[in-house]
C-alpha positions in Angstrom: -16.4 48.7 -94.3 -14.3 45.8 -95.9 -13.0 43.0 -92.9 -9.8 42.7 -92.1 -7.5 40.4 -94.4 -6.2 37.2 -92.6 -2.9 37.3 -91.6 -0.6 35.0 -94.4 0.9 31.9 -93.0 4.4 33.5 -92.9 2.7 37.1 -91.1 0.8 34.0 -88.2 4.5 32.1 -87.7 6.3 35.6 -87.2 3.7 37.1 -85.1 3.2 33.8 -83.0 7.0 34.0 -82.4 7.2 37.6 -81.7 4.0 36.8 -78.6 5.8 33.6 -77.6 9.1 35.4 -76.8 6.8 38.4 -74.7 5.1 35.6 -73.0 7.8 33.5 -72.2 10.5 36.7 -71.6 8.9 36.7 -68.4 7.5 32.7 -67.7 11.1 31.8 -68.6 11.7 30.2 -65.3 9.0 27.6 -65.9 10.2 26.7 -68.9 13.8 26.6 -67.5 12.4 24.1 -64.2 10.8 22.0 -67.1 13.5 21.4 -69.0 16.2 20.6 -65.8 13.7 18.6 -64.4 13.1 16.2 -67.8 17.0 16.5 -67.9 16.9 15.0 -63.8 14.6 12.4 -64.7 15.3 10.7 -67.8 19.0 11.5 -68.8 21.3 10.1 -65.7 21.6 6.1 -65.3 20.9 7.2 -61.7 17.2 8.3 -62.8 16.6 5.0 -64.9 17.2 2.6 -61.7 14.7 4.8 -59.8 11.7 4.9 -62.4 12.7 0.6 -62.6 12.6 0.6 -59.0 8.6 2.1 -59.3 8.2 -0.1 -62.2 8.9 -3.8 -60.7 6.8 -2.7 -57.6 4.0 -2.6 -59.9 1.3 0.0 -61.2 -1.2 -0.3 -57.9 1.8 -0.1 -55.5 2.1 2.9 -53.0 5.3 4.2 -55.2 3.4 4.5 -58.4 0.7 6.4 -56.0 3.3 9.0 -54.9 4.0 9.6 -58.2 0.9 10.3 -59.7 -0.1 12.5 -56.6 3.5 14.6 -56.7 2.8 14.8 -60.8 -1.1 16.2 -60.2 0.5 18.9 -57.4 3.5 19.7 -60.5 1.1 20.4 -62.6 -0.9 22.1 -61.1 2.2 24.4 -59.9 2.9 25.0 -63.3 -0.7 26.2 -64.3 -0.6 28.3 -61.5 2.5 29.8 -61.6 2.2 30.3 -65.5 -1.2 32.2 -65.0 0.5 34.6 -62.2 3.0 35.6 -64.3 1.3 35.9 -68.0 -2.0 37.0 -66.5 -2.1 39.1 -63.1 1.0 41.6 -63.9 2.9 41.2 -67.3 4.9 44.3 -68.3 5.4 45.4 -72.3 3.0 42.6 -73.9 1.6 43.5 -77.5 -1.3 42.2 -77.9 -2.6 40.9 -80.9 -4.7 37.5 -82.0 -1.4 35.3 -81.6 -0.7 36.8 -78.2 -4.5 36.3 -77.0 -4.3 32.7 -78.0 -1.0 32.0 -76.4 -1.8 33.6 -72.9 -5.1 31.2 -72.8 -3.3 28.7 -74.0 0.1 28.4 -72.7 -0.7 27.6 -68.4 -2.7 24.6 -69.8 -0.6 23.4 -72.1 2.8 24.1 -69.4 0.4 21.8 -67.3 0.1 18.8 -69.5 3.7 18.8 -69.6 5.3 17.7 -66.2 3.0 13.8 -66.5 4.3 13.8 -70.0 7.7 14.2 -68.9 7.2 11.2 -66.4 5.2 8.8 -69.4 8.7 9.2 -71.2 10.4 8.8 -68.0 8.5 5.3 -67.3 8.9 4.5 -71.4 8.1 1.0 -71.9 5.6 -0.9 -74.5 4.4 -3.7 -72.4 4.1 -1.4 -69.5 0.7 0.6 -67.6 2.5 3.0 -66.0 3.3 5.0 -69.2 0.1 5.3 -70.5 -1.8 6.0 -66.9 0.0 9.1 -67.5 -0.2 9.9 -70.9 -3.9 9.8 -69.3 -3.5 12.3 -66.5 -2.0 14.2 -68.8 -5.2 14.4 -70.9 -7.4 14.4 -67.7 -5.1 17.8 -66.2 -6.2 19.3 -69.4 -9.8 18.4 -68.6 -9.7 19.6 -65.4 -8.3 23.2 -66.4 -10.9 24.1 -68.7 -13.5 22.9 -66.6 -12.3 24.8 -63.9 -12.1 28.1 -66.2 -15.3 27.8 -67.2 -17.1 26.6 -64.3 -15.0 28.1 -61.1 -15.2 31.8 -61.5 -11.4 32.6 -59.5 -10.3 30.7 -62.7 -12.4 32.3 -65.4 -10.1 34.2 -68.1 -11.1 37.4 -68.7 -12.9 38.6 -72.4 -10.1 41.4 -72.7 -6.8 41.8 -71.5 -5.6 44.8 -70.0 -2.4 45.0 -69.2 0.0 48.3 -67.8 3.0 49.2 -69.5 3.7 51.5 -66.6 5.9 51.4 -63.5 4.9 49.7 -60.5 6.1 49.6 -57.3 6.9 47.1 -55.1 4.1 47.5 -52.9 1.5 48.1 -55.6 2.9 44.7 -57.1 2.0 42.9 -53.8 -1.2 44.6 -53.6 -1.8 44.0 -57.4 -1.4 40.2 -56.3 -3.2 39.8 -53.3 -6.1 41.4 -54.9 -6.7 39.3 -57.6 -8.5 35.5 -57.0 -6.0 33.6 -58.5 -3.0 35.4 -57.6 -4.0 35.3 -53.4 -4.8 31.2 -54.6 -1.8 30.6 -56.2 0.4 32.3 -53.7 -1.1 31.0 -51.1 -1.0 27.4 -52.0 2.8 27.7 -52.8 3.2 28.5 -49.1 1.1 26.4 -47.8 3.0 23.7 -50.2 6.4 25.0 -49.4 5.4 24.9 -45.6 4.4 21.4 -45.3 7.3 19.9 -47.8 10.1 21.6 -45.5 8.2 20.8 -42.0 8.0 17.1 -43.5 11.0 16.6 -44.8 12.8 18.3 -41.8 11.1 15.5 -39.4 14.4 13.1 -37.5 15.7 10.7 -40.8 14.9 7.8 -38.3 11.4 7.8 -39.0 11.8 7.2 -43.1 9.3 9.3 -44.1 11.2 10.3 -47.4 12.4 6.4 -47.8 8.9 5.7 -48.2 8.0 7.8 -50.4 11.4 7.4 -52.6 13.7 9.6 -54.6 11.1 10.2 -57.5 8.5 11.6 -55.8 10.6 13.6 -53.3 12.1 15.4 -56.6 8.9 15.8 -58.0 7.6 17.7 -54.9 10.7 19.7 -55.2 10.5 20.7 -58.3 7.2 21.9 -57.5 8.1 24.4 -54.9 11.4 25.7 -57.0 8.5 26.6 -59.3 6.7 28.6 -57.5 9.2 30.5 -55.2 11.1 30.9 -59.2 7.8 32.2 -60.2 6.9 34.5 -57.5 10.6 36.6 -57.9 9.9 36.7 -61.4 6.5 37.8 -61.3 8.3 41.1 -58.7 10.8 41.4 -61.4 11.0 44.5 -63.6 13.8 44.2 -66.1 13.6 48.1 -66.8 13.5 49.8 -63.1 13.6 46.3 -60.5 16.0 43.1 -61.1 15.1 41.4 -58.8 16.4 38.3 -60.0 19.4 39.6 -60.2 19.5 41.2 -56.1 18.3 37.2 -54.8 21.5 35.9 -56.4 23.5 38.5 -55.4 22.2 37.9 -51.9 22.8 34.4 -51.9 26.4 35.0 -53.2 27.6 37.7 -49.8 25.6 35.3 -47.2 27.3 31.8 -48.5 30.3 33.7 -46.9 28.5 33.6 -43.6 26.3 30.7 -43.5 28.7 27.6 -44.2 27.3 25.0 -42.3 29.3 22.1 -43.6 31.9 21.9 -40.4 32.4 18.1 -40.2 30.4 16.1 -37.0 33.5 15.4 -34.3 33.8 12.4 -31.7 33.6 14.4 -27.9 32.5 11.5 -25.9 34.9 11.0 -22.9 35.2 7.3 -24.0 36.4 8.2 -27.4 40.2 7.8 -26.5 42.3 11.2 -27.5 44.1 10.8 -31.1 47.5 10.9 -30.1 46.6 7.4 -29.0 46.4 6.0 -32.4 49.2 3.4 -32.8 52.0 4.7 -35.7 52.3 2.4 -38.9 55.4 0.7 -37.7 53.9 -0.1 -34.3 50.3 -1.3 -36.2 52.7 -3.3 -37.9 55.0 -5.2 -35.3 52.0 -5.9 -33.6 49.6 -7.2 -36.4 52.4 -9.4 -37.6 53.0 -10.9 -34.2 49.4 -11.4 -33.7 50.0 -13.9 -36.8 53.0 -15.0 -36.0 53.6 -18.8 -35.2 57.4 -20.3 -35.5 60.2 -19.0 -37.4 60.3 -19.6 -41.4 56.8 -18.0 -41.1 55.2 -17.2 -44.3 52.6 -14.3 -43.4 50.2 -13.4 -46.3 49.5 -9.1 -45.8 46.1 -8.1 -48.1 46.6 -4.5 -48.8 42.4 -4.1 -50.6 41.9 -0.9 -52.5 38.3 0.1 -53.5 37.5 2.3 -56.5 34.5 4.7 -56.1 31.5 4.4 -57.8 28.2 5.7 -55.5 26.1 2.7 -54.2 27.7 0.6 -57.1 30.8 0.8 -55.5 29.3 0.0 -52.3 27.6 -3.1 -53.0 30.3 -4.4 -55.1 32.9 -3.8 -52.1 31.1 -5.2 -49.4 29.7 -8.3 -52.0 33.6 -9.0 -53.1 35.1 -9.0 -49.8 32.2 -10.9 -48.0 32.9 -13.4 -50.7 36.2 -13.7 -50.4 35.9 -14.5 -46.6 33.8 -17.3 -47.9 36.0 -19.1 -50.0 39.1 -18.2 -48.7 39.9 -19.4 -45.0 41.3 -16.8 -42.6 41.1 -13.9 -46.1 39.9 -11.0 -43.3 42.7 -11.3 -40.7 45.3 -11.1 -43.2 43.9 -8.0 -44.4 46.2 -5.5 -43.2 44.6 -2.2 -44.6 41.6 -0.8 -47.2 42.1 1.9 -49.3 38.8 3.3 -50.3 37.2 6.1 -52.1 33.6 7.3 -52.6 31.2 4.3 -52.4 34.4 2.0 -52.0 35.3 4.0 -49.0 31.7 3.5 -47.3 31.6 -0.7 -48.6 35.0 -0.7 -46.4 32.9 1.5 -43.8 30.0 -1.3 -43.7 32.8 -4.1 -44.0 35.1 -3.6 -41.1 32.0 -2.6 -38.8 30.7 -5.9 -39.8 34.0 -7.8 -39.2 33.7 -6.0 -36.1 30.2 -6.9 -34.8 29.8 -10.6 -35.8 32.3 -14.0 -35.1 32.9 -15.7 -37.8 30.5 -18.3 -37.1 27.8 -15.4 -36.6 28.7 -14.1 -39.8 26.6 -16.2 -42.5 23.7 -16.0 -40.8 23.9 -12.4 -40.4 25.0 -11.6 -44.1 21.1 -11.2 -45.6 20.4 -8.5 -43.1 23.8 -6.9 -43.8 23.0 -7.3 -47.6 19.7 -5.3 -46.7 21.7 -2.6 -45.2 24.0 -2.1 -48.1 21.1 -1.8 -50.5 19.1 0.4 -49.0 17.9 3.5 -50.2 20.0 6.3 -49.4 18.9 9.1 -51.9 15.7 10.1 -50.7 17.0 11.1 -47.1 19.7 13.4 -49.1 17.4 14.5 -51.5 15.2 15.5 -49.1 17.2 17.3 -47.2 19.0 19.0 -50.3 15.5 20.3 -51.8 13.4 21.5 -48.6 16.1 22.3 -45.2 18.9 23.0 -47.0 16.7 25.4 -49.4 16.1 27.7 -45.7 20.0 27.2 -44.9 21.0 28.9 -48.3 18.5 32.2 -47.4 19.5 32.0 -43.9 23.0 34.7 -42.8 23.9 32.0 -40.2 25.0 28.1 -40.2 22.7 25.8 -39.2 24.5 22.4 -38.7 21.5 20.4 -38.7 20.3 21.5 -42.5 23.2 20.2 -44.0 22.8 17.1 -46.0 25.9 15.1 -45.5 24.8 14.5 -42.3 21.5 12.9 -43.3 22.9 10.6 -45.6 25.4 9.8 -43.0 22.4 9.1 -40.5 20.9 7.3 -43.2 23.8 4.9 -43.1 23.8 4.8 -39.4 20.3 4.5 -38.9 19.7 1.3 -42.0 22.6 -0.7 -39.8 21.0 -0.1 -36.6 17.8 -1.5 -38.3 19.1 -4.3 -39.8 21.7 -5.4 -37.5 20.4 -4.4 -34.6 23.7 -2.0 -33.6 25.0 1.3 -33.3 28.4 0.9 -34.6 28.1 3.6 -37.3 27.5 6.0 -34.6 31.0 5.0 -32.7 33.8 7.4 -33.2 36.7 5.5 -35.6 39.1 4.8 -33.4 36.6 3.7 -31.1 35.8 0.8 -33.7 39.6 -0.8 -33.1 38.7 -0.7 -28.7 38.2 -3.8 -27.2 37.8 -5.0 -22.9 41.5 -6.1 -23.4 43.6 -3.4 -25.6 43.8 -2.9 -29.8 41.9 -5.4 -32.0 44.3 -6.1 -34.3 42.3 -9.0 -35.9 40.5 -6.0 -38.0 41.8 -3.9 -40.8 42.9 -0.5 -40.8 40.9 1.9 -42.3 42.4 4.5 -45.0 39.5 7.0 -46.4 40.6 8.9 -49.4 39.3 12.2 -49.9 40.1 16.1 -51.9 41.0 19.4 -50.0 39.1 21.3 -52.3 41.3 24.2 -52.0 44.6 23.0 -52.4 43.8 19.8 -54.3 45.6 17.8 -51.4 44.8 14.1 -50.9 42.9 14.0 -47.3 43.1 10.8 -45.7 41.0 9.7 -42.3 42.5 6.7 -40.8 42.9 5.1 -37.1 46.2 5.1 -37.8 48.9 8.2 -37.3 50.7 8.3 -40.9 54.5 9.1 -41.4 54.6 11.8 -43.5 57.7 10.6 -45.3 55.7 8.1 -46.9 52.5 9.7 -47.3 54.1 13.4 -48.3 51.5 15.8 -49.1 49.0 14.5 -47.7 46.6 15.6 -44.8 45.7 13.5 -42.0 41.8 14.8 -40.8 42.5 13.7 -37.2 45.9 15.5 -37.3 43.9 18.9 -38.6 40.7 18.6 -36.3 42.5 16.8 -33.3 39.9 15.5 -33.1 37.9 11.6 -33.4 35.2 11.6 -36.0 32.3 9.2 -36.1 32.5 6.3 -38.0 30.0 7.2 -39.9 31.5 11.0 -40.8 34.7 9.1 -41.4 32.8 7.4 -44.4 31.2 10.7 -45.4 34.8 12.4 -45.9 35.7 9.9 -48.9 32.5 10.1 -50.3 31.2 13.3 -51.0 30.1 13.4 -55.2 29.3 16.8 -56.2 26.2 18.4 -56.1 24.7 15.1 -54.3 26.6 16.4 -51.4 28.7 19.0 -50.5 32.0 19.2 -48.9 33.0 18.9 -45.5 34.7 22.3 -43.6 38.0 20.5 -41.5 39.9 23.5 -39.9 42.6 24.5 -37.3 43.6 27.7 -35.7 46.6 28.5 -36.8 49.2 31.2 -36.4 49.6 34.1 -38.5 53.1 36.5 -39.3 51.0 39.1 -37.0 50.4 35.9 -33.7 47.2 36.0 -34.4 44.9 32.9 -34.1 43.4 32.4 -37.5 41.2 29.3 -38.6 43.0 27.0 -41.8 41.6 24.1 -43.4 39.5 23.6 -46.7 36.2 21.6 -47.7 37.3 18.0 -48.2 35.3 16.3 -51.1 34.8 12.8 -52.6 38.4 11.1 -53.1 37.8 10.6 -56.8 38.7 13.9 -57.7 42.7 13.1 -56.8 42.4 9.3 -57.2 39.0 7.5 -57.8 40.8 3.9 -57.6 42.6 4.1 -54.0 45.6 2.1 -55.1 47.8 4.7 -55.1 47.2 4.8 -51.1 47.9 1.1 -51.3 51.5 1.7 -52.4 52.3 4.8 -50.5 51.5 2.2 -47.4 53.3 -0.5 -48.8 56.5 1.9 -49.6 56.5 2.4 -45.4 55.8 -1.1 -44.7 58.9 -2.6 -46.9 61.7 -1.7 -44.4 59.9 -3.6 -41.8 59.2 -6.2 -44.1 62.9 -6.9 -45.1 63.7 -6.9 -41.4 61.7 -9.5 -40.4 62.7 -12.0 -43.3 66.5 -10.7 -43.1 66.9 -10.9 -39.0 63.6 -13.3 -38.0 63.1 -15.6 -40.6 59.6 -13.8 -41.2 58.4 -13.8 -45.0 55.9 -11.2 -44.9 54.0 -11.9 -48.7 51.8 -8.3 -49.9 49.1 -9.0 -52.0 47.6 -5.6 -53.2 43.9 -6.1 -54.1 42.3 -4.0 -56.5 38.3 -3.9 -56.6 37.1 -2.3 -59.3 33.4 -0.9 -60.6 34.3 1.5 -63.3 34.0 1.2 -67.0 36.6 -0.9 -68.6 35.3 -1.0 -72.1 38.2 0.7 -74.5 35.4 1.5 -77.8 35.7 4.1 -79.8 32.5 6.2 -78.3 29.8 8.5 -80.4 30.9 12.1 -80.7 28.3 14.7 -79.2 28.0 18.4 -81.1 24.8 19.5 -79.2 26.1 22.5 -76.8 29.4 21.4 -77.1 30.9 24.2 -75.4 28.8 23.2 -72.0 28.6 19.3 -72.9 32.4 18.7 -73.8 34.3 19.8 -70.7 31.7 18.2 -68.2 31.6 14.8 -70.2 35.5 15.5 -70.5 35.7 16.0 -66.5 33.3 12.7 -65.2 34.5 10.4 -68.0 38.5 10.9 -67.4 37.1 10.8 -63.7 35.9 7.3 -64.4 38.7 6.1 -66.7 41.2 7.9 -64.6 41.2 4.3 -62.8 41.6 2.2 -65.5 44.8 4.0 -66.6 46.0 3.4 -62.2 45.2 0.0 -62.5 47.4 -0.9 -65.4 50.1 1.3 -64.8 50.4 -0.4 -61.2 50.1 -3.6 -61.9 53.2 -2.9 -64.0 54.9 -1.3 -61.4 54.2 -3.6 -59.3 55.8 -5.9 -61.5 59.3 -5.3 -60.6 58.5 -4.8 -57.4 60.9 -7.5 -56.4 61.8 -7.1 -52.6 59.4 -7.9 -50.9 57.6 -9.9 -54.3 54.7 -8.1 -54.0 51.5 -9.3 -56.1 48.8 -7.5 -57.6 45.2 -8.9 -58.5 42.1 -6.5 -59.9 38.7 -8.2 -59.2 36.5 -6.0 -61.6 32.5 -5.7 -61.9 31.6 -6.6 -65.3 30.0 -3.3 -66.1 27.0 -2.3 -66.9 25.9 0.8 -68.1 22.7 1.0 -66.1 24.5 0.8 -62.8 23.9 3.8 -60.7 26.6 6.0 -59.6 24.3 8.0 -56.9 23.0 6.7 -53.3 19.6 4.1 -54.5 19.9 1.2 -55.9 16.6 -1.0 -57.3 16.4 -4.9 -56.4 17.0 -6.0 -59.8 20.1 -4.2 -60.2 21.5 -5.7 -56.6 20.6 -8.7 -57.5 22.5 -8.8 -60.7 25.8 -7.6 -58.5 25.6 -10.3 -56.0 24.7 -12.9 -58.7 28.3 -11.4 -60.5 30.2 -11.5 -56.7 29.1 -15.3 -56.9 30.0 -16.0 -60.6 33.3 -14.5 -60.9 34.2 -14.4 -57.2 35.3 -18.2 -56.9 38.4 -20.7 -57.3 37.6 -20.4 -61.1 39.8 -17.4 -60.9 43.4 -18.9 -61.4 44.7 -15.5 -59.5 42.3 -16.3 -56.3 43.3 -20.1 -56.5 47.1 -18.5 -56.0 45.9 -16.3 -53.2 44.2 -19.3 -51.7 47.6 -21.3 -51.5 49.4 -18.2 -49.9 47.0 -18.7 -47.0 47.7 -22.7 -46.9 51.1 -22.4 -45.9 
């Protein structure tokens, strides 16, 4: 009897094809986690900062630990999960030599990949980091075929034998349990999922996930979402059980049960109720009397708008303003109002709490620990919460507040001022923040927090002050819909929420219907950058109500009231012609075409404003931009690295200053 013929080189490459697609028809979720995840890591500016921030702290630090350690566990996932689904219970697989190689081949080689994804990750020459895991990489593969050989729950078999028969459900879980390395594999995953949720669902007070970092927490996460992806696929039959298909359809009829995104509110019995909250034209008689001296007055009124832009935004808010104070006399109590959206909105948050807190003479001495407190690291808390508690909210048919992750990143916010300046003033309800032992403190600006009714595309705006809705038309108040105080720290939430970092925020009513029955009413407010990422359009809708009180006071009181509107801006200002991008278009060119006008949108306000402003001739009303010379690497999420910090406050320093022919005019206005 003659051998068989080899196979040509065209019969190997259609055959090796032909077994990849049977292997990987049913593994397709681990290929699917591998490619979001090198997406996560290396593609958003976001992801860079983080893998610097592990870089400067240097390759024997704890960080650089956490990620080896998450990468060893994601591997190990993926070898796991890979071998459960190719290897315990595949359905239709023809077998032949190319098939046989792959399913030996394939859970080792899905291994290697997750430490590789992380050397390009950490990509630099002159670096360690990169090549330690170029090594573990090398080392998993080690360790696999040890394993096989040596550890017989790993051993491959000599043969495969696989049914091409129906299962059921039942003989699928006894099918698993039965075998060595399924009951290992599954239960790890548990054990894994168990510990990651009870970990990361510990009080965000005690930091566990800030010390371990954004990174790793996504690593870990990506780990489970690997295994629980690989368990429903390894139950799915694509002939007789969809199981894929029933979990999404679950999760689609309970996410009309289980919203648990209903915005903190203030109950204390000190909060005072909201109908307290002084009108515009009151605020304003009494803030201008506060400042008032003699007659022939000339009053300088700061109207501050601050763009979004993440923790960029943040730092660059609460940077320019605190410098301003600085080389400006008396700059804060002639700042009537900010305007702020996203990261802006929470700068103005920290800001005004600040102003609040400390006397002016405190305030210089304080300012490193409230530096430390805008730069903190507010990702991993949401992360966390996003990838492990929220994970049980989305199986669960009821709300559970506490799973939600806008409220961790607003304790996160709470709890790095409490640490750093010793108070809980994030915690205070909003109007609480303007209370004082002898009436209104009208030495501190009002607060005007831009956010997005999702369903109606209405601007929402949370403010301690009641708005006149001929001037602010079409716009939501959130007091006015709760009636209720929020805390401060919610309050900063509502402007602020990005998508998919965090979700939005359920404000409702009862409301009645045609029928007189009570029915709830509201919408999911989300970040403010969706209607207006710059703010300044709140700026003039609060300027438009201010002007008839304005010309009294110069007209009948010899009062010159002298607006200033003050644009602080983070975005991209750089006009070049950019590279086109063909790959996917049809998924890349709408999202690029949504988050780019987003970020532009802005730059388009600010001119068209400043020539509006222009002719804005009674009351003269001026109009200065004090922009963050951008760099791409600037994050837009919630962590920032030291090296990119640094580099803002070194810019707030540089271009903040009396160089500035437009801040040397502001100056004068506050001489006279």
């Amino acid at each position: 009897m003659q051998p068989a013929r080899p196979h040509s080189f065209q019969q190997q490459a259609r055959n090796y094809i032909t077994a990849f697609y049977q292997t990987q028809r049913n593994a397709f979720v681990v290929i699917v986690t591998l490619l979001i995840s090198f997406y996560i890591l290396t593609v958003p500016d976001q992801a860079a900062d983080m893998i610097n921030a592990v870089i400067d702290s240097g390759v024997f630090s704890q960080l650089f630990q956490f990620i080896l350690l998450s990468t060893f566990i994601w591997s190990w996932t993926v070898y796991g999960s890979t071998r459960m689904i190719l290897h315990i219970s595949p359905v239709g697989i023809r077998l032949n030599q190319e098939a046989d190689r792959l399913l030996r081949w394939l859970p080792k080689l899905g291994g290697m990949i997750p430490a590789l994804i992380l050397a390009y990750a950490f990509w630099e020459p002159n670096r360690w980091q990169p090549y330690l895991l170029v090594l573990e990489s090398g080392l998993m593969l080690v360790l696999f075929l040890r394993v096989e050989q040596r550890i017989p729950v790993f051993e491959l078999p000599a043969h495969w034998r696989f049914s091409d028969r129906y299962t059921s459900f039942r003989q699928d879980i006894r099918e698993l349990w039965r075998h060595p390395l399924g009951r290992l594999v599954v239960s790890g995953g548990l054990l894994l999922t168990a510990f990651l949720i009870v970990l990361f669902s510990l009080p965000v007070e005690w930091e566990l996930a800030r010390r371990l970092r954004p990174t790793a927490i996504i690593i870990f996460g990506i780990s489970m979402y690997t295994f629980w992806g690989s368990l429903v696929v390894y139950f799915n039959d694509y002939r007789y059980r969809p199981l894929v298909l029933l979990v999404f359809l679950y999760m689609i009829v309970i996410s009309a049960f289980n919203d648990n995104t209903s915005i903190r509110q203030a109950t204390d019995a000190a909060v005072p109720p909201i109908a307290q909250r002084p009108t515009v034209a009151a605020h304003f008689t009494q803030w201008v009397a506060a400042r008032r001296q003699e007659d022939g007055d000339t009053i300088p009124l700061v109207l501050v708008a601050a763009e979004g832009g993440g923790i960029r935004a943040l730092n660059w808010t609460a940077e320019t303003l605190i410098r301003l104070d600085s080389i400006i006399p008396g700059f804060s109590r002639h700042v009537y109002a900010l305007s702020g959206v996203s990261g802006g909105g929470v700068g103005t948050v920290f800001y005004t709490a600040f102003l609040r807190d400390f006397a002016k003479n405190e305030r210089s001495k304080r300012f490193e620990q409230f530096r430390k407190a805008i730069r903190d690291d507010y990702l991993s808390a949401v992360s966390a919460t996003l990838l492990f508690p929220e994970s049980v909210q989305r199986l669960l048919p009821v709300p559970v507040s506490a799973l939600e992750r806008a409220k961790w990143l607003e304790d996160s916010w709470s709890g790095s001022y409490y640490d750093n300046l010793g108070l809980k003033t994030l915690d205070s309800s909003l109007t609480q923040l303007y209370q004082t032992p002898t009436g209104y403190n009208f030495d501190l600006p009002s607060l005007l927090l831009n956010g997005t009714l999702a369903e109606s595309g209405q601007k929402v705006i949370t403010s301690n002050l009641q708005l006149d809705t001929r001037y602010f038309k079409n716009v939501l108040s959130t007091l006015d819909v709760i009636q209720a105080d929020v805390p401060l720290k919610t309050a900063a939430s509502l402007c602020s929420r990005f998508p998919v970092v965090t979700n939005g925020g359920l404000i409702q009513k009862d409301t009645l219907v045609n029928n007189r029955r009570q029915q709830l009413y509201g919408g999911h407010v989300v970040d403010g950058g969706y209607f207006d990422n710059s703010g300044v359009e709140t700026c003039i809708q609060l300027l438009n109500n201010l002007v008839p009180f304005i010309r009294r006071l110069d007209t009948l009181e010899r009062v010159t009231v002298v607006p200033y509107i003050l644009f602080i801006q983070n975005s991209n200002t750089v006009g070049k012609l950019p590279k086109k991008r063909s790959v996917l278009q049809e998924v890349q060119i709408p999202l690029l075409a949504f988050f780019n006008a987003w970020d532009n949108g802005s730059i388009t306000r600010d001119n068209m404003f400043n020539s509006f402003i222009d002719r804005f001739a009674n009351p003269k009303t001026n109009y200065l931009t004090l922009r963050l010379a951008y760099n791409a690497k600037y994050p837009l999420g919630w962590f920032m690295s030291d090296s990119v910090a640094n580099s803002i406050s070194r810019q707030a320093t540089d271009s903040i200053s009396l160089k500035n022919k437009e801040l040397v005019r502001l100056k004068k206005a506050f001489t006279r």
